[in-house]
One Martini backbone bead per residue (centre of mass of N, CA, C, O) as a GRO file, in nm:
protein
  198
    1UNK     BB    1   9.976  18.696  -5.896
    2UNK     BB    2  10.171  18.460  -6.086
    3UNK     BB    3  10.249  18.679  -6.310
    4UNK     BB    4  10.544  18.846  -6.437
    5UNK     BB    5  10.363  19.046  -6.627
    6UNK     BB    6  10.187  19.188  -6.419
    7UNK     BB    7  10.491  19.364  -6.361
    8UNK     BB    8  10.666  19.676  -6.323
    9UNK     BB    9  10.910  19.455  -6.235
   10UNK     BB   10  11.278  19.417  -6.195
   11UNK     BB   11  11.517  19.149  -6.108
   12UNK     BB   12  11.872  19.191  -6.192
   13UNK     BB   13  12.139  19.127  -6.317
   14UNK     BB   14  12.376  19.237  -6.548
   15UNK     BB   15  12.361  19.046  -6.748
   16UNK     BB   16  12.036  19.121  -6.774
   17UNK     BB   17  12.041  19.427  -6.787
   18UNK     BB   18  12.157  19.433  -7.080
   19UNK     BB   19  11.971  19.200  -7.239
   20UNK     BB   20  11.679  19.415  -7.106
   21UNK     BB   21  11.680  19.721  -7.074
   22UNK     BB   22  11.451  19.848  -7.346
   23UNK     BB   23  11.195  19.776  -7.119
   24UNK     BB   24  11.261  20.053  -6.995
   25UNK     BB   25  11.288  20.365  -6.747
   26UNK     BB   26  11.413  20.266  -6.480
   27UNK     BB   27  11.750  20.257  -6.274
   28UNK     BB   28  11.861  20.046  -6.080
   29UNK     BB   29  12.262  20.054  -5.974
   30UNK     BB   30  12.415  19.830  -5.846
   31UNK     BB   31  12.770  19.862  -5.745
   32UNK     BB   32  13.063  19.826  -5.622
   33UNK     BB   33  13.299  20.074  -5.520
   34UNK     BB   34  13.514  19.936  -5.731
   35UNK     BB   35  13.355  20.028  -6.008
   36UNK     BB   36  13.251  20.030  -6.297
   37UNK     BB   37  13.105  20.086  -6.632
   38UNK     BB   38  13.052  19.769  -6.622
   39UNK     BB   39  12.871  19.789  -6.352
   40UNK     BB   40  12.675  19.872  -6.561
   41UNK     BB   41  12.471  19.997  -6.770
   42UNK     BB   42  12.457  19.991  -7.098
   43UNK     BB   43  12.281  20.213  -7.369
   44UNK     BB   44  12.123  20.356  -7.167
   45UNK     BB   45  11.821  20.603  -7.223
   46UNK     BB   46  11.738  20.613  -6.952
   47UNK     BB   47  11.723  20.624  -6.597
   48UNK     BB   48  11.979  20.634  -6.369
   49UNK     BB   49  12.097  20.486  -6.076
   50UNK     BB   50  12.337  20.496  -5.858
   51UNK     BB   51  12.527  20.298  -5.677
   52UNK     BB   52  12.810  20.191  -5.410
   53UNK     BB   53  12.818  19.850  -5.284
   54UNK     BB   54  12.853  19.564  -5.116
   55UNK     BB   55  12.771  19.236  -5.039
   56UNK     BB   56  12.717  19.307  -4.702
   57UNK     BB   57  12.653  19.248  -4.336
   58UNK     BB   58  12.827  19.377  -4.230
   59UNK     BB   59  12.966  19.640  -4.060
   60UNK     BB   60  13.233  19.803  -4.112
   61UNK     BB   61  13.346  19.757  -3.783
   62UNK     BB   62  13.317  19.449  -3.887
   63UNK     BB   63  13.548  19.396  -4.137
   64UNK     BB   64  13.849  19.309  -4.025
   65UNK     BB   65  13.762  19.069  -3.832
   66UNK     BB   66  13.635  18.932  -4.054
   67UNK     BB   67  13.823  18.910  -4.295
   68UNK     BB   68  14.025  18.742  -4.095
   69UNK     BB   69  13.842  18.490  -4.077
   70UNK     BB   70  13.844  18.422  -4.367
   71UNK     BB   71  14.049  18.574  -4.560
   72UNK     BB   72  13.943  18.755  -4.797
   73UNK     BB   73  14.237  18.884  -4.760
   74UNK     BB   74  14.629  18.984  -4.769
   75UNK     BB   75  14.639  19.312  -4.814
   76UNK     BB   76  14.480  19.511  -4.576
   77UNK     BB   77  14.289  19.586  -4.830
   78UNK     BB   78  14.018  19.773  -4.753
   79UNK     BB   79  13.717  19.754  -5.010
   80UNK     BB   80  13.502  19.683  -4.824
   81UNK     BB   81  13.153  19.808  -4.848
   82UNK     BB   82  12.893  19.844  -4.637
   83UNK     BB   83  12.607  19.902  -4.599
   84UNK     BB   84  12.415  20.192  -4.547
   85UNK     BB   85  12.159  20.431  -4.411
   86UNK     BB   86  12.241  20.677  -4.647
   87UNK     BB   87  12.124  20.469  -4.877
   88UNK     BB   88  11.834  20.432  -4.797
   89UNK     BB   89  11.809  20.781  -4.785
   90UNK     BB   90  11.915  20.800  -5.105
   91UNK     BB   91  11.660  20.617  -5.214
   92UNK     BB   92  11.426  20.713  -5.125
   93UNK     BB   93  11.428  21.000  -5.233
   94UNK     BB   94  11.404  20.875  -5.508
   95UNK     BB   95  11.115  20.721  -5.462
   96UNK     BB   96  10.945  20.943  -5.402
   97UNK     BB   97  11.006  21.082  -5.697
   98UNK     BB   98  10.906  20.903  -5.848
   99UNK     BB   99  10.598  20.836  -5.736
  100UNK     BB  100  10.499  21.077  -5.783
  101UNK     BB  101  10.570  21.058  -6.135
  102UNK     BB  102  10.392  20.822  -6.155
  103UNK     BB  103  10.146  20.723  -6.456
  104UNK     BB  104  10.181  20.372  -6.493
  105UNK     BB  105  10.433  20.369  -6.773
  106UNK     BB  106  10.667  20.250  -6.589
  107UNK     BB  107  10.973  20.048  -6.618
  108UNK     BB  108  11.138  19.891  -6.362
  109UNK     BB  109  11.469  19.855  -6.206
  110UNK     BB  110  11.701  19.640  -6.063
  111UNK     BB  111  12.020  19.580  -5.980
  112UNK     BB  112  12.305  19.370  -5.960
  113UNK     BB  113  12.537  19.146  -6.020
  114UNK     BB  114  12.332  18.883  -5.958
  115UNK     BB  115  12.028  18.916  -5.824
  116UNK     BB  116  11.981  18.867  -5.512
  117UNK     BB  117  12.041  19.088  -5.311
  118UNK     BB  118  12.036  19.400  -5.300
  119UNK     BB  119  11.824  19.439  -5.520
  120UNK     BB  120  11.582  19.309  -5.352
  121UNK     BB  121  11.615  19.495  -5.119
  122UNK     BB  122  11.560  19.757  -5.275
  123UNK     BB  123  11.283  19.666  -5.413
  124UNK     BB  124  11.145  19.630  -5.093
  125UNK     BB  125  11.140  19.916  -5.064
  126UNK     BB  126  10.992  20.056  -5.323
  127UNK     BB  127  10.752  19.830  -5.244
  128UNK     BB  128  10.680  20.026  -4.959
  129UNK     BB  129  10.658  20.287  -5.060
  130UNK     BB  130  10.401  20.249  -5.233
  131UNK     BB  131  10.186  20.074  -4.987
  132UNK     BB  132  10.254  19.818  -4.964
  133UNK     BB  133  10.273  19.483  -4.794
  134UNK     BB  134  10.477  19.304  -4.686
  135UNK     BB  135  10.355  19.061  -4.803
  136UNK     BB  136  10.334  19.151  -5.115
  137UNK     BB  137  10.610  19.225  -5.141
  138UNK     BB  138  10.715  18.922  -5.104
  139UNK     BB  139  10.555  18.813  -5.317
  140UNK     BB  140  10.657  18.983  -5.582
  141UNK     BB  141  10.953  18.885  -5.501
  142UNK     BB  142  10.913  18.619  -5.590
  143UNK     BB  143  10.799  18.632  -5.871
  144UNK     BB  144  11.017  18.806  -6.009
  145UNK     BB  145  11.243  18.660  -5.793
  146UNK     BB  146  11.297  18.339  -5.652
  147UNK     BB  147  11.658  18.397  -5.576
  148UNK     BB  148  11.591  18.569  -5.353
  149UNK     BB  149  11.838  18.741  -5.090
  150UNK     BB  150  11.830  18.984  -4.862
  151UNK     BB  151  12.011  19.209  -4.734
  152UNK     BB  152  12.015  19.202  -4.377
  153UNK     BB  153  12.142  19.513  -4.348
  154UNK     BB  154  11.935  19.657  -4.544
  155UNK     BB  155  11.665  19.551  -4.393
  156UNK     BB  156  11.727  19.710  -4.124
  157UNK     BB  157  11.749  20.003  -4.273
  158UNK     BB  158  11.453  19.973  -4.389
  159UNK     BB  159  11.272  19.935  -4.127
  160UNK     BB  160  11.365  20.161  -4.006
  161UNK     BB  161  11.288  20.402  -4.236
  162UNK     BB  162  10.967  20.282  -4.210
  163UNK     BB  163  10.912  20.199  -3.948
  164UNK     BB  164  10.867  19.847  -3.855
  165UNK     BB  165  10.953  19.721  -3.591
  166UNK     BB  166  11.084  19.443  -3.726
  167UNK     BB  167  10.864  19.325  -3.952
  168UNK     BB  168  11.020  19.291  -4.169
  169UNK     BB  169  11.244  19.113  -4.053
  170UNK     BB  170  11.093  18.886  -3.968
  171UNK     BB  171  10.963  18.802  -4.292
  172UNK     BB  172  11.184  18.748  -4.418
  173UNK     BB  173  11.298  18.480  -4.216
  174UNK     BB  174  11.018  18.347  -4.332
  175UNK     BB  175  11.084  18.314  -4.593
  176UNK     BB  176  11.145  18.185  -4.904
  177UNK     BB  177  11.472  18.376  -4.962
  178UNK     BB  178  11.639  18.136  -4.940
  179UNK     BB  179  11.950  17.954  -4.943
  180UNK     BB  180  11.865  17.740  -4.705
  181UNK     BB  181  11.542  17.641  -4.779
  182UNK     BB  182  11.629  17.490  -5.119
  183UNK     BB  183  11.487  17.640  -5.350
  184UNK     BB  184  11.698  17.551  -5.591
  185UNK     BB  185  11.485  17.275  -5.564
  186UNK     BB  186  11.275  17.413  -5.718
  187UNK     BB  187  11.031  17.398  -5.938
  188UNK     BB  188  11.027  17.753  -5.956
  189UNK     BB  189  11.346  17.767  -5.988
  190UNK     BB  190  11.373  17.581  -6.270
  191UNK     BB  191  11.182  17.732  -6.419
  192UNK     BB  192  11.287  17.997  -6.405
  193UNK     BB  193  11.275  18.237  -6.718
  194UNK     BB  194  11.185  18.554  -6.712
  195UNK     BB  195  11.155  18.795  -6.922
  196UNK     BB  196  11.038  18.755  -7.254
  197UNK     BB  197  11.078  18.998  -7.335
  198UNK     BB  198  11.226  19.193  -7.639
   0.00000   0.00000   0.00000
């Protein structure tokens, strides 16, 4: 299981799922509230779901005052849009209607723009929605990015959604998937050079 060329998923950033995706069938593209078609995958032939959110950890009504403290803006327009549990029940609904329709044959990514954050959280909806449990899950996403450190509010909002009661977000916490563990200085990390089929 240590191989990633034998998993049909893959988490990139922008800038790589521009590079791979002709070797995809299916695609959820995350970008900004405020982004463009160029933070979408361009030239893209299968089909693509998009979404539109910040990477924020925050709930909404805790964006002006996280705002002021960090100072993140100093034009008092909040544009930052932070993951809601809507996305991730309007992602859930387009994932039941994939897995129904996979004959084994489909090749999927998820992108955000860096592939670290977002990407990582909403594959990890994707692929306990197949079946798999939490510890493969977490296996998988390690084995396929490396340097996934998944939005910790949509992991709270994917938890309450598959109803697994705390157990998901505890498994996160717990995982080698963040920036905080060092990982980046890890030879797994260091040696990660992502799917070289072209």
């Amino acid at each position: 299981m240590s191989d990633i060329k034998n998993y049909k998923y893959r988490i990139y950033s922008l800038k790589e799922a521009n590079q791979n995706h002709h070797n995809f069938t299916h695609i959820v593209s995350i970008g900004d509230t405020n982004c463009g078609d160029d933070e979408h995958v361009v030239g893209f032939k299968g089909e693509i779901y998009k979404l539109k959110f910040h990477d924020y950890e925050f709930r909404d009504d805790n964006l002006e005052q996280d705002r002021q403290q960090k100072q993140i803006s100093k034009t008092g327009d909040i544009s930052y849009k932070a993951p809601k549990y809507s996305h991730v029940e309007e992602i859930g609904d387009y994932f039941k209607k994939y897995i129904a329709e996979d004959k084994g044959d489909r090749m999927f990514m998820v992108h955000c723009y860096a592939g670290i954050s977002r990407s990582s959280a909403i594959m990890i909806q994707h692929l306990l929605m197949t079946g798999k449990s939490i510890e493969e899950t977490l296996q998988i996403v390690d084995i396929i990015r490396p340097m996934a450190s998944p939005n910790r509010l949509l992991i709270e909002y994917i938890d309450k959604y598959l109803k697994m009661d705390g157990k998901l977000e505890e498994a996160v916490d717990k995982r080698d998937l963040k920036f905080s563990t060092g990982l980046f200085n890890s030879p797994k990390f260091r040696n990660f050079k992502g799917d070289d089929r072209k």
